[in-house]
C-alpha positions in Angstrom: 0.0 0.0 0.0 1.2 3.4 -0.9 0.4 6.8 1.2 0.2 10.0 0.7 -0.6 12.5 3.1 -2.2 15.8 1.9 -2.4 18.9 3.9 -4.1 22.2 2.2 -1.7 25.4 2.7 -1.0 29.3 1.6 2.5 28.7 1.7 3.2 26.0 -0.8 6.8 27.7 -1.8 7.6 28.0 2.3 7.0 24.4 2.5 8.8 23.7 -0.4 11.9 25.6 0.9 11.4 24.0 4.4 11.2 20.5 3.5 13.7 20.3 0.9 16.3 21.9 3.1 15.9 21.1 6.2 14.7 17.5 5.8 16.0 17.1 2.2 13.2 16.1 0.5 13.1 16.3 -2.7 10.4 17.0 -5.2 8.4 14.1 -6.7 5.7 16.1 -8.9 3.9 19.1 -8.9 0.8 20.4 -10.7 -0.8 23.8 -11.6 -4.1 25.2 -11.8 -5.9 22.0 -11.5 -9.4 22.6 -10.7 -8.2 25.7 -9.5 -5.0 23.9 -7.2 -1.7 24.2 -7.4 0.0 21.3 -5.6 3.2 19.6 -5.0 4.3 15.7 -3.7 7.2 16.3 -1.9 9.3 12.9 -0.6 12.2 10.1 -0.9 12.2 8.3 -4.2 11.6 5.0 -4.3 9.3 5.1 -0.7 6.2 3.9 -0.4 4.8 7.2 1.1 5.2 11.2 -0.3 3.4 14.7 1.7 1.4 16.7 -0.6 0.5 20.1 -0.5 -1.9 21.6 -2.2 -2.9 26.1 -2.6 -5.7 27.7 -4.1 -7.5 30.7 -3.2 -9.4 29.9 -0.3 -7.3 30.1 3.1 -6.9 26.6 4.9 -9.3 25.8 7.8 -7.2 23.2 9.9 -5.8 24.4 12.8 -2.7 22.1 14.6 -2.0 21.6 18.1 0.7 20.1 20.2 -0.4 16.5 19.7 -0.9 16.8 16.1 2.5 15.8 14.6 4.7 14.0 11.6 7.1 11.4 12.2 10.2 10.8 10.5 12.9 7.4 11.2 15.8 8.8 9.5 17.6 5.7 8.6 20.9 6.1 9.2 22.9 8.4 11.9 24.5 10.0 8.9 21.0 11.3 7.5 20.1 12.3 11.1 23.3 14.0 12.2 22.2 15.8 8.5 19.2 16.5 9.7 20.3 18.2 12.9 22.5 20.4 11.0 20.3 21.5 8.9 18.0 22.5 11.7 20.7 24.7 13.5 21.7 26.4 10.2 18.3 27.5 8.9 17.8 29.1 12.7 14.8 26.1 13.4 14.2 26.1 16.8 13.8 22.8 18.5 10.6 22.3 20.9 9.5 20.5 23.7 7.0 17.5 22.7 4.2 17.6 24.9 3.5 13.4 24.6 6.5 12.7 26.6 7.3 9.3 24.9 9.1 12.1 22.3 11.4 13.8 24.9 14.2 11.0 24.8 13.2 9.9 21.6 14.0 12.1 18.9 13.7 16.0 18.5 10.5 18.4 18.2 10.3 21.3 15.6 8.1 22.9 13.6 7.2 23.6 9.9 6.3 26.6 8.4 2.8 26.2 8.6 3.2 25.4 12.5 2.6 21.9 12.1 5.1 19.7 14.3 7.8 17.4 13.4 9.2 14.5 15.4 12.5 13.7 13.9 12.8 10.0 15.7 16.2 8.4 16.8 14.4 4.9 17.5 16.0 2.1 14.7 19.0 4.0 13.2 21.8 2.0 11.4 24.8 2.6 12.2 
């Protein structure tokens, strides 16, 4: 089974920026004026899963809070330790998760639309 998660947004280029360079995704498609969207599948080739966001004119209606997150399992230490960096050199402040299961876990930030990320250090390769 494949997945793809879609979020509606009116900051499509934002998440573009964020998600390709802080969590370097890259992007899988994109589309224009369909029905009136513009959209974007952002992801890792060859997974069974890719975010999509999708803009038009009218102004999203969901509204996150601090239990409502995405989480990653960076593979390898190498792609986490990337990951990190990335964070501290785009000025991306790190947050406390409020499910404390997260706290020794991983790390807690944000995207751009204020939706939270959970950067997990559970099953890493060395």
């Amino acid at each position: 089974m494949n997945v793809r998660f879609a979020r509606h947004t009116e900051n499509i280029e934002h998440l573009i920026t964020f998600y390709t360079s802080i969590l370097n995704f890259e992007v899988l498609g994109n589309f224009k004026n369909h029905d009136g969207y513009d959209g974007v599948f952002l992801g890792v080739k060859g997974e069974n899963w890719h975010l999509e966001f999708t803009q038009n004119k009218e102004k999203p209606k969901s509204k996150f809070d601090e239990d409502d997150a995405k989480v990653f399992y960076p593979k390898t230490q190498k792609s986490y330790d990337q990951i990190s960096e990335n964070l501290k050199e785009f000025k991306v402040p790190l947050l406390e998760p409020k499910n404390p299961y997260w706290k020794n876990k991983g790390i807690c930030f944000e995207d751009s639309d204020h939706c939270r990320i959970i950067m997990s250090k559970e099953n890493i390769e060395e």
